[in-house]
N, C-alpha and C positions, 0 to 999 in steps of 0.2 A: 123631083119626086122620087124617094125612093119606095121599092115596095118591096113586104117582106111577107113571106110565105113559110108558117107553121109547120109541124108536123112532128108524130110522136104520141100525140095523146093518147088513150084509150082508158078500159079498164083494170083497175090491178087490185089484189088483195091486200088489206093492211100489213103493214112490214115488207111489200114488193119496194119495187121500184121501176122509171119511167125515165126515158131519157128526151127531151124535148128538142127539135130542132128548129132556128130561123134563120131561111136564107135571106139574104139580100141580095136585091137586083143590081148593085152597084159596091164600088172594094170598101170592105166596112172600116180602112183608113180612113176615109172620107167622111166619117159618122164621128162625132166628139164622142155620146156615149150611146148603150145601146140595154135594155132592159127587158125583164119578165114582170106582165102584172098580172093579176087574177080576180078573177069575179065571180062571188057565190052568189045563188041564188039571193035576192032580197037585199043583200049586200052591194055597198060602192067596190068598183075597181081600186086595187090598191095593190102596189111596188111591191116585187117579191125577191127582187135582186136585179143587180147594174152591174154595168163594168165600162167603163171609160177608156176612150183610147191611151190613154196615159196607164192603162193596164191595175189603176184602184179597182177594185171591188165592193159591195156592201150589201147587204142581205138584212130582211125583216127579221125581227127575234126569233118570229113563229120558226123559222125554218132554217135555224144558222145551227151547223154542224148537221145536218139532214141533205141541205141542196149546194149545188156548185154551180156557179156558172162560169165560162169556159167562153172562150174564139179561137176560129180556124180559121184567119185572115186568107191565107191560101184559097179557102172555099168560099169566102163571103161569110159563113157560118159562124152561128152564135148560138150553144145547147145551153141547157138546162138540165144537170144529171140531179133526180130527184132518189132521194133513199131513204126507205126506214117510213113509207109515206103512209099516213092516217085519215081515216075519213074527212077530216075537216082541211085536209087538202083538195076536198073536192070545187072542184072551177071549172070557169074556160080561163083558157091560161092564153095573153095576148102577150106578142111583140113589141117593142116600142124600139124605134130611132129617134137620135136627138143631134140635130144638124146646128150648128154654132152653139155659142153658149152667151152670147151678151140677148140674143134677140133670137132664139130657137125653135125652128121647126120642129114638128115631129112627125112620127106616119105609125103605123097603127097597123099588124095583119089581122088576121078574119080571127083567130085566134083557136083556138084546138080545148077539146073537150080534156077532162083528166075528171076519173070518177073510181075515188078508192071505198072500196065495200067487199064485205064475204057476204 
């Protein structure tokens, strides 16, 4: 069971930016891949960026050249540096682990508020 724990969100002004953090409670070698999803209001959860232990990456259209996402194997840690961020980036923005790849776990944090507005 792994578990991942949020943090980072808050609010910020269009054109700010937010840096998001998920730790992991175990060495996120262990994890094949590890992602950002987000959920707006009335909206399905849906994929905002991955990154694989094999070190791919891939990002939704909405937010390519905008967000990065990043691991600090050292820390367990997996961010989300978001920039240039617009209202309709507003969500809670969740964790995902994804443990094998034929037949795959996942796990899931509480996941962190992000609310862009002037």
């Amino acid at each position: 069971q792994v578990q991942l724990v949020e943090s980072g969100g808050g609010l910020v002004q269009p054109g700010g930016s937010l840096r998001l953090s998920c730790a992991a409670s175990e060495s996120i070698f262990s994890i094949n891949a590890m992602a950002w999803y987000r959920q707006a209001p009335g909206k399905e959860r849906a994929l905002v960026a991955r990154t694989t232990s094999g070190g791919s990456t891939n990002y939704a259209d909405s937010v390519k050249g905008r967000f990065t996402i990043s691991r600090d194997n050292a820390k367990n840690t997996v961010y989300l540096q978001m920039n240039s961020l617009k209202p309709e980036d507003t969500a809670v923005y969740y964790c995902n682990a994804q443990k094998g790849w034929y037949k795959p776990d996942y796990y899931w944090g509480q996941g962190t508020q992000v609310t862009v507005s002037s």
